[in-house]
MMTF fields as JSON, N, C-alpha, C and O atoms, coordinates in Angstrom:
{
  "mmtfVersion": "1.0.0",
  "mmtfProducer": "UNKNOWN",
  "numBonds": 331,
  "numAtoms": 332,
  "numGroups": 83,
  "numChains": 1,
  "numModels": 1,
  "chainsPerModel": [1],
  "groupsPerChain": [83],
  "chainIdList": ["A"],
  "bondAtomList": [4, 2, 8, 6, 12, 10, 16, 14, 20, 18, 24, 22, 28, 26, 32, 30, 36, 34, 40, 38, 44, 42, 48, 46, 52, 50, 56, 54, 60, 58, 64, 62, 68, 66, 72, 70, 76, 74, 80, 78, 84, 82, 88, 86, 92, 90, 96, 94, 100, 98, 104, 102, 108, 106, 112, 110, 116, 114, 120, 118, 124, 122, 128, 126, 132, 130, 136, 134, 140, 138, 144, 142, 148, 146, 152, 150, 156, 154, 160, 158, 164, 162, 168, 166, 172, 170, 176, 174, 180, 178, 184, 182, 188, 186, 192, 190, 196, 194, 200, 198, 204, 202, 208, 206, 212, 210, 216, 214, 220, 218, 224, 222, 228, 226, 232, 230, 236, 234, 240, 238, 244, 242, 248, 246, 252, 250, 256, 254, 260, 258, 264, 262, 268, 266, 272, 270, 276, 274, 280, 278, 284, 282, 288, 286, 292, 290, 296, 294, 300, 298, 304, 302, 308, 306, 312, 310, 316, 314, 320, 318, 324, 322, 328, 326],
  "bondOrderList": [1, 1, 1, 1, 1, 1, 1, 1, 1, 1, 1, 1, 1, 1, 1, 1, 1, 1, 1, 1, 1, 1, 1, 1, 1, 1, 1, 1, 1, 1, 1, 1, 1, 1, 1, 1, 1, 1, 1, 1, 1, 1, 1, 1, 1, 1, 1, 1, 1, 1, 1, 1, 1, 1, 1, 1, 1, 1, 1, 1, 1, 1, 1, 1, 1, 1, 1, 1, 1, 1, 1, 1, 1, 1, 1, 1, 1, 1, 1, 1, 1, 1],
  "groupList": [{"groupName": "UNK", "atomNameList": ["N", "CA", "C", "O"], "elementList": ["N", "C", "C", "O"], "formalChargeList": [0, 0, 0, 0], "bondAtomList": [1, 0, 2, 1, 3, 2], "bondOrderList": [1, 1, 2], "singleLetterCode": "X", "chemCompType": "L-PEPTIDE LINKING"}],
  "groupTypeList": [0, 0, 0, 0, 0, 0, 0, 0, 0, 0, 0, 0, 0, 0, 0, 0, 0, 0, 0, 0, 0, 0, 0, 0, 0, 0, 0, 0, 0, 0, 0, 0, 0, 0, 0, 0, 0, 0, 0, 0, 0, 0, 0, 0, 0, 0, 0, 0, 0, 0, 0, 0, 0, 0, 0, 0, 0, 0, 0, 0, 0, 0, 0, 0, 0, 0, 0, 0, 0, 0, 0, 0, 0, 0, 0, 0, 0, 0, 0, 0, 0, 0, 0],
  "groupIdList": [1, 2, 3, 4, 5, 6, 7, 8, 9, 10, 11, 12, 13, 14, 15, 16, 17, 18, 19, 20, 21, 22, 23, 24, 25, 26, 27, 28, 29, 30, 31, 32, 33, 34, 35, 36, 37, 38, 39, 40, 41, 42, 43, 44, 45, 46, 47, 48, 49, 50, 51, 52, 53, 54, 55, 56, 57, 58, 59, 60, 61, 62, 63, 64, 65, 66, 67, 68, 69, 70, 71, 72, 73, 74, 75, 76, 77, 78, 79, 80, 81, 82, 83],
  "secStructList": [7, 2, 2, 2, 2, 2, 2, 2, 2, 2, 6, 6, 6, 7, 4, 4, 4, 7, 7, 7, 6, 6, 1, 7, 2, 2, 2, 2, 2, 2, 2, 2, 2, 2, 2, 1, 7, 6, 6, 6, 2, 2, 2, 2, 2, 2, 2, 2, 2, 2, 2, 2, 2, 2, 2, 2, 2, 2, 2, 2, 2, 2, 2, 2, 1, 7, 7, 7, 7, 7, 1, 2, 2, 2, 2, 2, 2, 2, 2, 2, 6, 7, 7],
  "xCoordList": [-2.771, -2.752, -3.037, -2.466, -3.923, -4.249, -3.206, -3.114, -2.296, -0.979, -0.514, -0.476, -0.008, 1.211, 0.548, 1.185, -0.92, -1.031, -1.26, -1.355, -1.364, -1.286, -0.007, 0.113, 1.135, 2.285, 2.918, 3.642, 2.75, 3.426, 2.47, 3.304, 1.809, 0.897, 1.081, 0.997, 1.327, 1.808, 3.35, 3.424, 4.125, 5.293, 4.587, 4.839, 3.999, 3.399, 1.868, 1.126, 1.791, 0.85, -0.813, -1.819, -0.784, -1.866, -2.49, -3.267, -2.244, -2.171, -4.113, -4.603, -4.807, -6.585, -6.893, -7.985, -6.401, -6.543, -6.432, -6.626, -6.041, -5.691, -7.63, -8.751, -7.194, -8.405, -8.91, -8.267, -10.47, -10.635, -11.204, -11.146, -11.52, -12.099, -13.258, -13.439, -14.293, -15.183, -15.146, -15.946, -14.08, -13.839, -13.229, -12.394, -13.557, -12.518, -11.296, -11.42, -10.004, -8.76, -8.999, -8.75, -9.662, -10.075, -10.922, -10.86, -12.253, -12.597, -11.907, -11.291, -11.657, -10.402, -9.467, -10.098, -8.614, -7.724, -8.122, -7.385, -9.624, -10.159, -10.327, -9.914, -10.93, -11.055, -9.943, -9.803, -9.027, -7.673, -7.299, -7.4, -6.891, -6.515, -7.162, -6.661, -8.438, -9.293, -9.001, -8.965, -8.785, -8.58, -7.393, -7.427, -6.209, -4.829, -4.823, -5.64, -3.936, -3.93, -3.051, -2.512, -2.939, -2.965, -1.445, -1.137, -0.23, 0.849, 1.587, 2.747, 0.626, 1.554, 0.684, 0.87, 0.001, -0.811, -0.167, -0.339, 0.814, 1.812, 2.545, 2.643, 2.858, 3.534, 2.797, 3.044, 1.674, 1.124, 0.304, 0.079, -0.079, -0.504, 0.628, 0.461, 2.392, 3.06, 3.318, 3.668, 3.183, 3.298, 2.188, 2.379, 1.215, -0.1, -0.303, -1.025, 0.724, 0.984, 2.161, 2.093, 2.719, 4.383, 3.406, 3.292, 3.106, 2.548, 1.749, 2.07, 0.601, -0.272, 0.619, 0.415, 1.693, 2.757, 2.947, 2.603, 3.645, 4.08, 3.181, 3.302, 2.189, 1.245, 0.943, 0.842, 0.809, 0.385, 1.718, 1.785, 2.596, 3.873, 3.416, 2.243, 3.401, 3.566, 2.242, 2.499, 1.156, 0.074, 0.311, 0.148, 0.672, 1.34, 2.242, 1.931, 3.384, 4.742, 3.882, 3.789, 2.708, 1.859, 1.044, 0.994, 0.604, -0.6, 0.252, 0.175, 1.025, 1.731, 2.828, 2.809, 3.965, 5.206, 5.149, 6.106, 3.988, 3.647, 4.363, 4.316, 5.012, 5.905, 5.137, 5.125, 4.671, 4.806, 5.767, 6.892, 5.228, 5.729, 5.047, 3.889, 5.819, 5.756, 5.14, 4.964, 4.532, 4.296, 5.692, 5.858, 6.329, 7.546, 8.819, 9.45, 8.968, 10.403, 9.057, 9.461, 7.88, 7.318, 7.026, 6.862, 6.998, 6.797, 8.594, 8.672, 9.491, 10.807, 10.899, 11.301, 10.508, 11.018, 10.026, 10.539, 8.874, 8.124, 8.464, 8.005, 9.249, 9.638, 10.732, 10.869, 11.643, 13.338, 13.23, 14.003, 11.969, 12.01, 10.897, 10.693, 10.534, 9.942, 10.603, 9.924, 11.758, 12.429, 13.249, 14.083],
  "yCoordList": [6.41, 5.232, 5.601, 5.078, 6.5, 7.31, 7.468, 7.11, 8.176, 9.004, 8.032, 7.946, 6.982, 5.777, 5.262, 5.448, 4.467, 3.819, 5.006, 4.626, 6.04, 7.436, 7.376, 7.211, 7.61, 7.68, 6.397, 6.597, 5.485, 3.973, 3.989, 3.501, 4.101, 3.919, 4.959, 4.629, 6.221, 7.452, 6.919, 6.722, 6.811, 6.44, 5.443, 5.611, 4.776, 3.761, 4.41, 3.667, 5.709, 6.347, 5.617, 5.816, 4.788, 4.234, 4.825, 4.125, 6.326, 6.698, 6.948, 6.971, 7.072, 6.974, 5.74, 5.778, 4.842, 3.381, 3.242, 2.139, 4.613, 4.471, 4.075, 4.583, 3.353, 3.041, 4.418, 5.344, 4.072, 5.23, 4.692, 3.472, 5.183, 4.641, 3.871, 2.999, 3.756, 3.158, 1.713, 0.936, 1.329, -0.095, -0.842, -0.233, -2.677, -2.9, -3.313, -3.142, -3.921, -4.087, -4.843, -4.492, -6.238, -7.171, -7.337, -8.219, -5.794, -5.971, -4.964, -5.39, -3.375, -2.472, -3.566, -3.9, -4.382, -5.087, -6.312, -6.763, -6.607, -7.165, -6.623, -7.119, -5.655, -4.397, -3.907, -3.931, -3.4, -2.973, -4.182, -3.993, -5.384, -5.745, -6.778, -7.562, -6.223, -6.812, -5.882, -5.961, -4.945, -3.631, -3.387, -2.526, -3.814, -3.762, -4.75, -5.667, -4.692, -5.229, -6.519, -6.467, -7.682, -9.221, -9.073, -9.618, -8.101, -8.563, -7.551, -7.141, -7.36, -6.531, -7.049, -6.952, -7.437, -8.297, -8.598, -8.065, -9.699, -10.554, -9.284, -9.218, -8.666, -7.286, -6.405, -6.109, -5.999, -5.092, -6.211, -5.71, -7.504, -7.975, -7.804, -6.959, -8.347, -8.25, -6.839, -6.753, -5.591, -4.66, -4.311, -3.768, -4.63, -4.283, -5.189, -5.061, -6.168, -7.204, -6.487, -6.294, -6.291, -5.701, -3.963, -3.958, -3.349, -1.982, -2.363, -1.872, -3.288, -3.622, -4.067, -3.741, -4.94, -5.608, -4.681, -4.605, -3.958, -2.211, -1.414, -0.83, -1.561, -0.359, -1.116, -0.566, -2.892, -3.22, -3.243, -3.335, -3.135, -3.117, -1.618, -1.902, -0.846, 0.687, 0.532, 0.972, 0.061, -0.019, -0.646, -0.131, -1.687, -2.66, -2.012, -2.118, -1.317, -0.321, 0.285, -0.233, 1.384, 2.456, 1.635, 2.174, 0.907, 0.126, -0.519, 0.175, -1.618, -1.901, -1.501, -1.689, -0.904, -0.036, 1.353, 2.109, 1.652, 3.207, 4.26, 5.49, 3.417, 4.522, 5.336, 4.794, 6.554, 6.926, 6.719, 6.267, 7.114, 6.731, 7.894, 8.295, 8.102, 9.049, 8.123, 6.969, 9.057, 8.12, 7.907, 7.101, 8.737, 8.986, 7.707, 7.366, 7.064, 5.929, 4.88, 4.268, 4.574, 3.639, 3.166, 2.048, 4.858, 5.0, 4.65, 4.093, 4.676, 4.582, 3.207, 2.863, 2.281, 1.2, 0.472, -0.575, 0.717, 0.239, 0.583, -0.234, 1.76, 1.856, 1.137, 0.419, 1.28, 0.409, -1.197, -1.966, -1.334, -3.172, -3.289, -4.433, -2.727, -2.74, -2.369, -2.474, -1.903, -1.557, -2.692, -2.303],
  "zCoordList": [6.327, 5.503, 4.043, 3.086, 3.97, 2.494, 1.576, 0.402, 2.446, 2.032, 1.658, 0.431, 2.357, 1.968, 0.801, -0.235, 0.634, -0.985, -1.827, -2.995, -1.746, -2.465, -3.359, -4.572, -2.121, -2.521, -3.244, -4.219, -2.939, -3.516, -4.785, -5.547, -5.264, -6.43, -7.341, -8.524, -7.075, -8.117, -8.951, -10.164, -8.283, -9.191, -10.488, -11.681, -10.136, -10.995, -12.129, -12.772, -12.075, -12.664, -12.226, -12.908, -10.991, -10.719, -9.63, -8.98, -9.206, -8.046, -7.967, -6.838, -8.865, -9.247, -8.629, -8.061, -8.562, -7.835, -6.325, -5.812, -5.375, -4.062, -3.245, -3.229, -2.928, -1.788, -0.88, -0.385, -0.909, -0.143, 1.575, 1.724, 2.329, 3.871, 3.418, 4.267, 2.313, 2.218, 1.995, 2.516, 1.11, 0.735, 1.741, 2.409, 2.17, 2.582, 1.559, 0.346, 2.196, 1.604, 0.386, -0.767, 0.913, 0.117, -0.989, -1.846, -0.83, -2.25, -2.798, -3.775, -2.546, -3.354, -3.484, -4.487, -3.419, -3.951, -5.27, -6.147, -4.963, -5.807, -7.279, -8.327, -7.099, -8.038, -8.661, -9.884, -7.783, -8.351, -9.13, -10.343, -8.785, -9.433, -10.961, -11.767, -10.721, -12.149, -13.076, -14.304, -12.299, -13.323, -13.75, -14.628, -13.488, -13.745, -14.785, -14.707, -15.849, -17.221, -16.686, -15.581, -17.537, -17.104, -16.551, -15.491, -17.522, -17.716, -16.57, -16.518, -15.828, -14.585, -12.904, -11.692, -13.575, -11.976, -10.904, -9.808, -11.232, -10.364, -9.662, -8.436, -10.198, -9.532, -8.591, -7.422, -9.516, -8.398, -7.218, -6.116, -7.407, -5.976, -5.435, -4.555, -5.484, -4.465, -3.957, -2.78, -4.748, -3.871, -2.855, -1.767, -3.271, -2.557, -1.126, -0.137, -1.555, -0.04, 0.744, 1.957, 0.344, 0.653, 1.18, 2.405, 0.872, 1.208, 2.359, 3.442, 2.295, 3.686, 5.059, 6.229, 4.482, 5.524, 6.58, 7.759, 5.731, 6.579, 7.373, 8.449, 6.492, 6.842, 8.337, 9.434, 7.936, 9.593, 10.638, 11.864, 9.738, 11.385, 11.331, 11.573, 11.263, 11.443, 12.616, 13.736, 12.444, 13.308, 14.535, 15.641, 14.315, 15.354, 16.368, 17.554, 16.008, 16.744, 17.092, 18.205, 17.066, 17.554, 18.441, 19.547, 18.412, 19.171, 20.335, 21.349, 20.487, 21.251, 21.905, 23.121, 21.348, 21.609, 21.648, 21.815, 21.487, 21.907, 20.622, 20.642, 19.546, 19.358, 17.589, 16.484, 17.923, 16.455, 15.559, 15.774, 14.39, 13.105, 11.964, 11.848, 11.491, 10.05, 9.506, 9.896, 7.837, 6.836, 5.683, 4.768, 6.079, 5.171, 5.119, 4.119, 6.754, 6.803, 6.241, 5.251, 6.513, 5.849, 4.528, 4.037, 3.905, 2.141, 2.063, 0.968, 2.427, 2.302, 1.959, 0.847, 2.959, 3.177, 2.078, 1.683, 1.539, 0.902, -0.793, -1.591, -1.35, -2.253, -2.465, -3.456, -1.501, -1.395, -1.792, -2.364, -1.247, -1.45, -2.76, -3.168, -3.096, -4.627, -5.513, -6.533, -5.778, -6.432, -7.433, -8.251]
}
């Protein structure tokens, strides 16, 4: 999970902002986004919704459908639709 907001947040030079295991979602997202300047907010909450989405189907397919998953078709599908 590291890897994926690692990776989705570097293109964006915000990659210092990745959550670590200590925070939950809700206050790192709090934070992140007090800390993100006014005129890009609206953006980075929807990616940060759009990145969790995934991250929970990717959990979901493993937990129920048994099936692994890379972090790589998930960082895929999460750059493609932010774009």
């Amino acid at each position: 999970m590291h890897e994926i907001w690692y990776n989705t947040l570097i293109p964006l030079c915000l990659h210092r902002f990745t959550p670590n295991g200590d925070a939950t979602l809700s206050s790192w997202w709090s934070s992140f986004s007090t800390a993100a300047p006014s005129t890009v907010r609206k953006e980075l909450n929807s990616l940060i919704i759009l990145t969790a989405h995934h991250i929970w189907l990717k959990r979901n397919s493993r937990v129920f459908n048994k099936k692994a998953c890379l972090s790589t078709p998930v960082l895929a599908k999460i750059l493609c639709r932010s774009a």
